[in-house]
C-alpha positions in Angstrom: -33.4 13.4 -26.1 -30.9 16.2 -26.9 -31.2 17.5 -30.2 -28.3 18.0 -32.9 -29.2 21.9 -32.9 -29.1 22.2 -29.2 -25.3 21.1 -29.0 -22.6 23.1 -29.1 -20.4 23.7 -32.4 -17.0 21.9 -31.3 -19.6 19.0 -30.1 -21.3 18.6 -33.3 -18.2 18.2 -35.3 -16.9 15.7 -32.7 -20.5 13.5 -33.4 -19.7 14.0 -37.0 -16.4 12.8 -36.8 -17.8 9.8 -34.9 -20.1 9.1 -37.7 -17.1 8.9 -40.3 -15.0 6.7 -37.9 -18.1 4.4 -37.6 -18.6 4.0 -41.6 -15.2 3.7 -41.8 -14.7 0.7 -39.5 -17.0 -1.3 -41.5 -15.8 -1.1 -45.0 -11.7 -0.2 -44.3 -11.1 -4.2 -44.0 -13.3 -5.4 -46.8 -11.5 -3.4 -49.6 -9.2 -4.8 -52.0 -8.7 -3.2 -54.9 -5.5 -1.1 -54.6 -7.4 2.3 -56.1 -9.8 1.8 -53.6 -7.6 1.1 -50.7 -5.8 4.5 -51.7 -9.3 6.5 -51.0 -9.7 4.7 -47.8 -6.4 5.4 -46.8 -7.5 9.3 -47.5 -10.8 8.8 -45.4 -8.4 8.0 -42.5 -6.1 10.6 -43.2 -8.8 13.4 -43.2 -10.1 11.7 -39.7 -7.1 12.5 -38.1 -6.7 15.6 -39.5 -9.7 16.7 -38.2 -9.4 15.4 -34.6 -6.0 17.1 -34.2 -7.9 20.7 -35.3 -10.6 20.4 -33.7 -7.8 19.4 -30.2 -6.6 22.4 -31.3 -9.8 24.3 -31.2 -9.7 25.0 -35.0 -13.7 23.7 -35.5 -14.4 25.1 -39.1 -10.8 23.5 -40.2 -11.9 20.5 -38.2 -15.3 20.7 -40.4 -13.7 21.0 -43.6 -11.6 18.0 -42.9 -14.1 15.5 -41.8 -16.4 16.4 -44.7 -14.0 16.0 -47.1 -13.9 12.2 -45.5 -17.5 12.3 -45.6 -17.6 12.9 -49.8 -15.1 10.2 -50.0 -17.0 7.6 -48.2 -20.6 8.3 -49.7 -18.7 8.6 -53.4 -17.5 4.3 -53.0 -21.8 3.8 -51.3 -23.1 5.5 -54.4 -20.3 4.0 -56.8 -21.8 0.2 -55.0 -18.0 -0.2 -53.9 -19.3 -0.6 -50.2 -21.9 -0.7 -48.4 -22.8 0.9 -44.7 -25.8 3.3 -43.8 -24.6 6.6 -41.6 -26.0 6.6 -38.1 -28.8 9.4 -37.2 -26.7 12.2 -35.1 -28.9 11.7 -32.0 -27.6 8.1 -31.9 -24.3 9.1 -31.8 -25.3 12.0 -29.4 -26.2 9.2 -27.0 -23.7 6.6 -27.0 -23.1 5.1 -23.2 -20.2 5.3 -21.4 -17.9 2.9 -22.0 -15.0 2.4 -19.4 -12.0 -0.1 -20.2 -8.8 0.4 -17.9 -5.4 -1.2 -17.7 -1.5 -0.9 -17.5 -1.2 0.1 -21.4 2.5 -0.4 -20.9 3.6 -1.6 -24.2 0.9 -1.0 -26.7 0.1 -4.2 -28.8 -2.9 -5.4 -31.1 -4.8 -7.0 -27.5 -4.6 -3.5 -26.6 -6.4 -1.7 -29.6 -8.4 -4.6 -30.1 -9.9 -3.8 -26.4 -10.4 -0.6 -27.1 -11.7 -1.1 -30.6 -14.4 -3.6 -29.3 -15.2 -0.5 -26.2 -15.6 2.2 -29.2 -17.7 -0.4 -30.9 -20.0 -0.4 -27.6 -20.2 3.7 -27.0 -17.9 6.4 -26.4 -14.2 5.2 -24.8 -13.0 6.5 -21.5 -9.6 4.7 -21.1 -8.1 4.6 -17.0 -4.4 4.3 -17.1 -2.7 2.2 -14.3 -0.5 4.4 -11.9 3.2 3.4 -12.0 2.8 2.5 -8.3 -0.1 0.4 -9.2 1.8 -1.6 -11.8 4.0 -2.4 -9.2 1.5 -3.8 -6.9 0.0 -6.1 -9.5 2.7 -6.9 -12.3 5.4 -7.0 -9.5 8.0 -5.2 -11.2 8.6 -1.5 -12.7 6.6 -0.4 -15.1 8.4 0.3 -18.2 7.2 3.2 -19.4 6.2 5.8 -16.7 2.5 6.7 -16.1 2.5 10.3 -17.8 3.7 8.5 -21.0 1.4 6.0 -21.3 -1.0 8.2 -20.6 -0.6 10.3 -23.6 0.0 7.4 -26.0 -3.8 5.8 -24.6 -5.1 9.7 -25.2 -3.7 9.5 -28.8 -5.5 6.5 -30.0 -8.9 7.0 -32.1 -10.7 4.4 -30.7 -10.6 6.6 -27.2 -12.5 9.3 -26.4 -11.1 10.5 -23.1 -8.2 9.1 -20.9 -7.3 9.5 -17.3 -4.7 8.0 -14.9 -6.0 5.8 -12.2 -6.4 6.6 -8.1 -3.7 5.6 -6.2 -5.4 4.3 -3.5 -8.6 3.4 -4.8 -9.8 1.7 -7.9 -13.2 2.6 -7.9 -12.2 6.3 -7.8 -12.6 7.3 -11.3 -15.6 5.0 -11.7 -17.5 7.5 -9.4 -16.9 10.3 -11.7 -17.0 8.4 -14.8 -20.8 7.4 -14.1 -19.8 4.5 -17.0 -23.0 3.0 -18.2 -20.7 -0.2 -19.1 -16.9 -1.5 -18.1 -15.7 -3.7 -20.4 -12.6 -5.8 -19.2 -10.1 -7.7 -21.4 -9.6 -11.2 -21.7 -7.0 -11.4 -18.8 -8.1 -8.5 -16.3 -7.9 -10.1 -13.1 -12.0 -8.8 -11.6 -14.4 -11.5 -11.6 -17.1 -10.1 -13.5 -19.9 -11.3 -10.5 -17.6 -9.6 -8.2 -17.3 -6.4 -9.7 -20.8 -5.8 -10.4 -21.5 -5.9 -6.9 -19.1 -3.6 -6.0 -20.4 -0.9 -8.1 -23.8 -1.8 -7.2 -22.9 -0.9 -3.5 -21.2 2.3 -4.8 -24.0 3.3 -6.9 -23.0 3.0 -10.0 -25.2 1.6 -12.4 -22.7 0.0 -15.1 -22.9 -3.6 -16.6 -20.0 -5.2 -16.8 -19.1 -7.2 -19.2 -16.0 -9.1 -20.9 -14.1 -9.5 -24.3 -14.2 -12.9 -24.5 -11.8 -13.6 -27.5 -8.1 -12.6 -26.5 -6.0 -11.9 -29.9 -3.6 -14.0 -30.2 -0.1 -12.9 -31.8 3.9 -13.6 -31.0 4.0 -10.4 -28.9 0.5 -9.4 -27.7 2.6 -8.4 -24.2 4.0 -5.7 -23.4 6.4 -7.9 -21.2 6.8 -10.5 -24.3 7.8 -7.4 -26.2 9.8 -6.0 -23.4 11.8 -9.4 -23.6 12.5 -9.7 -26.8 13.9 -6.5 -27.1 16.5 -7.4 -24.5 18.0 -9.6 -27.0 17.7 -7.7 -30.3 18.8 -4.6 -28.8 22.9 -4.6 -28.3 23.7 -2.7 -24.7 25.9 -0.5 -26.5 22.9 1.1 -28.3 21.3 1.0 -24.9 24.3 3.2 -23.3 24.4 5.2 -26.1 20.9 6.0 -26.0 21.3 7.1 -21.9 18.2 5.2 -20.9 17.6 6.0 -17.7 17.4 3.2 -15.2 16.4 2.6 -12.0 
């Protein structure tokens, strides 16, 4: 097992960071007092902070930020405001790869919950459908172009890394991935039997498994959302706007 000390500087902070996130996630939604909401609020703040710097390859900024969460946190555990123990580094260290993939047209709460319940698992690699992909299997355009979507998926905290998908071949990125699990949503079209014998003839040693509970709200689609804002949105606005069509 790799040791803490044996890892690079920019990939310390990064398990550090994970650490937070984790504590985080299990006391954000079980805080009510408004005082206390305001420090969480803080936690998350000094999270992102510290992702975009250490992006940036600012690592001692990046370290001042996520400690700063750090204090916050362990001040509400020793306080008995919340409760959650902090995970030993070489835990976090070895998370498994967790691959989820889709269209990620529209983002929407299924989206993020998929994604939250990946990051939950291990470490999020997110593959982005290709445009002409999209096509293939939604039959129609997608509505935001594949670059896009791309960097939207790359922004969200739950992922760790983000690529587009192979034109040609889905199992592709799977081979370079080496994911030790692929987690599909609710609606993905693989058969879960299916799939794991396809990687299993390529391989790859991933289980597969599947979010079972689909979250359920008045636009969790990105074509429900896409709808709706065809009648909310007046075409003048549309014009004025120069949306390109196709």
């Amino acid at each position: 097992m790799v040791s803490l000390e044996e890892v690079e500087p920019s990939k310390r902070v990064e398990v550090y960071i994970a650490n937070v996130e984790a504590a985080l996630d299990k006391v954000k939604n079980k805080v009510s007092d408004p005082s206390v909401k305001h420090v969480v609020e803080l936690v998350e703040r000094y999270i992102a902070d510290a992702k975009y710097y250490l992006e940036k390859g600012d690592v001692f900024t990046a370290l001042a930020d996520i400690a700063y969460a750090e204090g916050l946190l362990d001040a509400l555990r020793w306080l008995g405001i919340v409760e959650f123990e902090w995970k030993k580094p070489s835990e976090l260290l070895s998370r498994p790869k967790v691959v989820v993939a889709g269209t990620f047209d529209l983002i929407h709460p299924g989206h993020i919950g998929l994604l939250r319940e990946a990051w939950r698992l291990g470490r999020v690699y997110a593959i982005v459908a290709r445009d002409e992909s999209v096509r293939k299997m939604k039959g129609r355009e997608p509505i935001v172009p594949e670059e896009q979507r791309l960097q939207v998926v790359s922004a969200i905290r739950y992922v760790y890394s983000a690529r587009l998908g192979s034109k040609t071949d889905f199992l592709e990125p799977l081979r370079e991935i080496k994911p030790d699990i692929v987690l599909l949503g609710p609606d993905q079209w693989a058969d879960e039997e299916w799939l794991q014998k396809r990687l299993e003839a390529e391989g790859i040693r991933a289980k597969v498994l599947r979010l079972k509970e689909r979250i359920e709200c008045p636009l969790c689609s990105s074509t429900a959302i896409a709808c709706r804002a065809l009648r909310v949105i007046p075409r003048e606005l549309c014009n004025k706007l120069e949306v390109e069509e196709d």
